[in-house]
C-alpha angles and dihedrals in degrees: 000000000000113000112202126203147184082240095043147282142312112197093195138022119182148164127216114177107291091356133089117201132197113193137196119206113200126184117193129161084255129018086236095060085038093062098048094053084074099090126187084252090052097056089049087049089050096039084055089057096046087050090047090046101041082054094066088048110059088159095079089046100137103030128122113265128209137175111216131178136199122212117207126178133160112285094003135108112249113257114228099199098187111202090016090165143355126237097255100041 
């Protein structure tokens, strides 16, 4: 579910097995268009949220971390890019 900040927002956070992701969801006209709305401002944006929001839940101290996206645009598939970036991209 979405996680908003001061700092800024999360889409999705979720938990599988030893991992923690934090996903973007991004909807364009085109995925291409879709991909390129994730700026390098926008993933520090995104990595401040996951640090704000990994604060409040020690109890995860210690798990893998990854930053996905999904990518959605009119009369395509969704895209799912696992490990779209790293924290400190």
């Amino acid at each position: 579910r979405r996680y908003r900040t001061p700092v800024g927002e999360i889409d999705i956070v979720a938990q599988r097995r030893d991992t923690v992701v934090f996903v973007e969801v991004k909807a364009r006209a085109s995925l291409t268009a879709a991909a390129e709305a994730i700026s390098p401002r926008q993933r520090g944006r995104i990595v401040d949220a996951a640090r704000h929001w990994l604060a409040g839940h020690p109890q995860v101290a210690g798990l893998a971390l990854r930053f996905d996206v999904i990518l959605i645009a009119p009369g395509a598939r969704p895209q799912h890019l696992a490990g779209a970036f790293e924290a400190d991209d």
